[in-house]
N, C-alpha and C positions, 0 to 999 in steps of 0.2 A: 717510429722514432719517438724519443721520450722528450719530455721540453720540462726545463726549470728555469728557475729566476734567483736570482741574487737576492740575498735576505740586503735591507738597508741598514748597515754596520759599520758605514763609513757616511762622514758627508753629513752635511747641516742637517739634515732629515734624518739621521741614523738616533734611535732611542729602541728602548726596552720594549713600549708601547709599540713604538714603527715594525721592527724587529718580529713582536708576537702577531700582530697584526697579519703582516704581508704572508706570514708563516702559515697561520690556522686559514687565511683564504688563499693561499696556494695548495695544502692539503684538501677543503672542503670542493674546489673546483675539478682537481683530478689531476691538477701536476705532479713529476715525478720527482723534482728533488729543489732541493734550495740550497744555496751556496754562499761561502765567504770568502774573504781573500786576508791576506797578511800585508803590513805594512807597521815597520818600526819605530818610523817617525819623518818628519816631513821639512830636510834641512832647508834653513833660511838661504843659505848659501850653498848650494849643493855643490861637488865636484862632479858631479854627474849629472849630464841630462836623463829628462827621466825617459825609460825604458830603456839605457844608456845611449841614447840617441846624443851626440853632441849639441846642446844650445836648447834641450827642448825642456818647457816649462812644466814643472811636477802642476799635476790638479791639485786646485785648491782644497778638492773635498777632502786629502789625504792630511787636514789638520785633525781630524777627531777618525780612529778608527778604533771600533771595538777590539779587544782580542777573538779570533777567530774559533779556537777551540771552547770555550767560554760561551762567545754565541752557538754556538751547536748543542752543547750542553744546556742552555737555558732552551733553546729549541726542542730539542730531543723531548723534554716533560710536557710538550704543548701540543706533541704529533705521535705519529701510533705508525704512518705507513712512508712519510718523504724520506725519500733517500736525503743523506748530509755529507753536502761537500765540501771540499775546501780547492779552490783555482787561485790561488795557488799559496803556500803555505812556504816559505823559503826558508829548504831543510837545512845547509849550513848554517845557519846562526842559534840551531841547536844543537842537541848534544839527544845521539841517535835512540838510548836508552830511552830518556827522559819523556822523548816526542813520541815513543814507540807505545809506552806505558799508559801516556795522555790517549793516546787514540786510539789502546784496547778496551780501554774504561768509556771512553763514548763509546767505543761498539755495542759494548757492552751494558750501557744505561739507556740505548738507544734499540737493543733486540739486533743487532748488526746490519743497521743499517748507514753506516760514514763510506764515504769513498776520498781517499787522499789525493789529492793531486800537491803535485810538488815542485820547485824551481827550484833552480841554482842561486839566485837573487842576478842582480847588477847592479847597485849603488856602492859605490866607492864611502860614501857617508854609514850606511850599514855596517858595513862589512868592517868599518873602521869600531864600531859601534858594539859590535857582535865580537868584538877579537879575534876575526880570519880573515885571514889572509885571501884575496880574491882567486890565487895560482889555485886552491881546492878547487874550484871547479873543474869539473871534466871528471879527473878519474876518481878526486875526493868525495864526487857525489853519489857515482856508481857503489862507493865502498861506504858510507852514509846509508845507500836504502838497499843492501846489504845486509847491515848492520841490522838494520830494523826488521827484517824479516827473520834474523835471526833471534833476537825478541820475542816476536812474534810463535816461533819454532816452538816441539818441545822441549821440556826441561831435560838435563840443565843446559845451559845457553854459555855459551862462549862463542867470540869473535877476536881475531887476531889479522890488523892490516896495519899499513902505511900507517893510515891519520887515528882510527881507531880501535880502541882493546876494551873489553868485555872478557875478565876473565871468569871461569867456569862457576854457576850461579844459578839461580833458580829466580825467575822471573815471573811474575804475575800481576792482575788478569791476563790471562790469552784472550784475544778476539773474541767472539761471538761466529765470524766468520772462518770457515778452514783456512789458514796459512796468513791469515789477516786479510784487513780491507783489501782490496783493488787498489794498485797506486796508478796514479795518471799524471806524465809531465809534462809541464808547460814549455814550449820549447818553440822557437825561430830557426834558428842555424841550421842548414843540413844535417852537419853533424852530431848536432842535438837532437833531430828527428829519428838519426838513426842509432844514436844511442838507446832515446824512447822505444822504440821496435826493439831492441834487444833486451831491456831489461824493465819495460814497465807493463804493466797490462792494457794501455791504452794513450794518447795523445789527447793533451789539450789544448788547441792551439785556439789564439783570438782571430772571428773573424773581421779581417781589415778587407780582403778585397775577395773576390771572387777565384780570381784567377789565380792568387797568391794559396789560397783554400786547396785548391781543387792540384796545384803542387807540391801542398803537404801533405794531404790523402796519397797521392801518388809514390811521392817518396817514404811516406809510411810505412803502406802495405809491402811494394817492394823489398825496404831495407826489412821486413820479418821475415817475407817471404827467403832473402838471404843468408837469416840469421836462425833457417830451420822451422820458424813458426807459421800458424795460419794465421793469415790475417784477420778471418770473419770471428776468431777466437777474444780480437780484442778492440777496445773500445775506441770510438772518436766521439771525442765532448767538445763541443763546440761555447768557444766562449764568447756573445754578441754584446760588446759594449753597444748598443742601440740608442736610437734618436725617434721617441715619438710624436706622432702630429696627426693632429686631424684632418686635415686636407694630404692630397698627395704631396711627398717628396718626388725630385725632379731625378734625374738618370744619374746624376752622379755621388745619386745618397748608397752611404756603405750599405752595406750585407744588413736583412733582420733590422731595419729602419725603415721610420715612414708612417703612415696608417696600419689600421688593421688588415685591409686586403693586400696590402705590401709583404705587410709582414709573413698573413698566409702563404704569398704566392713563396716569398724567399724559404719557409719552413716546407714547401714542397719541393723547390730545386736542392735545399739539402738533403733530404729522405732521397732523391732520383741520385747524387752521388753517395751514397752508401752509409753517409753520415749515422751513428747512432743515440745520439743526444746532442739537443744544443740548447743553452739557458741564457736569460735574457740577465744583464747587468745594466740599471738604469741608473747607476750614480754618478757616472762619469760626467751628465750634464745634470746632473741633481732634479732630475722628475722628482717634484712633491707624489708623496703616497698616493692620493687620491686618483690621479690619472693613471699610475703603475697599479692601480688594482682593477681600474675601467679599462684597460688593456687585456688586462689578466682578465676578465670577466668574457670579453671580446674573442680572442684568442681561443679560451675551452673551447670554444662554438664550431671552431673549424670541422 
């Protein structure tokens, strides 16, 4: 199982410094990849709770976020071997051509090494933000990374749907990668999950509880298994907003939280369910750098 970390690109600690930093000792220890996420901005008044949860308070660190393609790109000149991802990059509030061309050029300046992951979004403030309409999701999204593969394709490239048209044209760079990156969606709902199994190359779901994990592997595999494909062909990326401390956490600390032998023990019951990558995100409670790298130091060791 591969393990990466969230570069710090959000949140009172996120800087160019923090960024290169966490970057070049995640490569020099032997991790596999480092990650970003997307966020447009961080409404005073939201209509939305965040995650669309009703009543639930956005995190504060989401006042400063780098752009995520951006960080990758400054990343990409500092590293030779980490995979670069994005958890999640929320493809409606671009325009599929645009996002498609951005991420052949980092494959591309990076020797192909990007892995996309992608969401629908959920803020009502976005989406008002972005100029779409929220109804896109579901089949607007399917027809989005679509889109983008078709990009990706050979020349010449045309695309003809519902929401978008690409007509016949010749597009470039292509990937680095055949057929483009690896896309991974981020996804909750059933239906989302089994959308994910038919049309992405893997699942990136957060982990929140054990039980809720060990549902969405199931309904995963399954729905590919349904949808004609093999399962062990595609990927589960495990996304662990985590809580560290030096002393034990008690029984009812989440998933890949805790100390270092917590955190082992949790990165071995995810390998035992079939898991194949999970990366640690520590911005959610703003770990200053210094302990997120005396982790990371900890952790190689396993």
């Amino acid at each position: 199982m591969d393990i990466g970390i969230a570069l710090p690109q959000w949140g009172r600690h996120a800087s160019p410094e923090a960024i290169s930093r966490v970057a070049r000792e995640a490569e020099r220890l032997g991790y596999a990849s480092v990650w970003v996420q997307e966020r447009l901005l961080r409404p005073t008044h939201p209509r939305s709770g965040y995650g669309g949860v009703p009543g639930a308070p956005w995190p504060e660190p989401y006042r400063i976020v780098y752009d995520p393609i951006e960080t990758l790109s400054y990343v990409a000149s500092q590293t030779t071997r980490l995979k670069l991802g994005t958890s999640v990059l929320d493809a409606l509030f671009h325009v599929p051509v645009v996002l498609a061309r951005r991420l052949a050029t980092l494959d591309r300046f990076s020797g192909g090494r990007v892995v996309v992951g992608l969401g629908q979004g959920w803020s009502e403030d976005e989406f008002i933000t972005a100029n779409v309409p929220p109804k896109r999701r579901g089949a607007g999204f399917e027809e989005f990374i679509r889109a983008m593969r078709a990009v990706w394709g050979p020349d010449p490239v045309s695309f003809a749907g519902r929401h978008y048209q690409i007509p016949e044209s010749e597009i470039g760079p292509k990937p680095v990668q055949p057929g483009g990156p690896p896309i991974l969606v981020g996804a909750f709902a059933p239906a989302a999950i089994e959308r994910a199994a038919r049309i992405a190359d893997g699942l990136n779901p957060i982990a929140i509880g054990w039980d809720m994990l060990q549902d969405m592997v199931t309904r995963f595999r399954d729905a590919a298994r349904a949808a004609g494909r093999d399962p062990s062909t595609l990927q589960f990326v495990v996304r662990a907003n985590n809580q560290l401390s030096d002393a034990p956490l008690g029984n009812d600390r989440g998933p890949f939280s805790g100390n270092a032998q917590q955190i082992r023990d949790d990165l071995t019951r995810a390998e035992g369910m079939g898991l194949t990558h999970v990366f640690f995100d520590f911005g959610f409670v703003e770990t200053p750098i210094d302990p997120q790298l005396r982790m990371l130091e900890q952790l190689a060791q396993r």
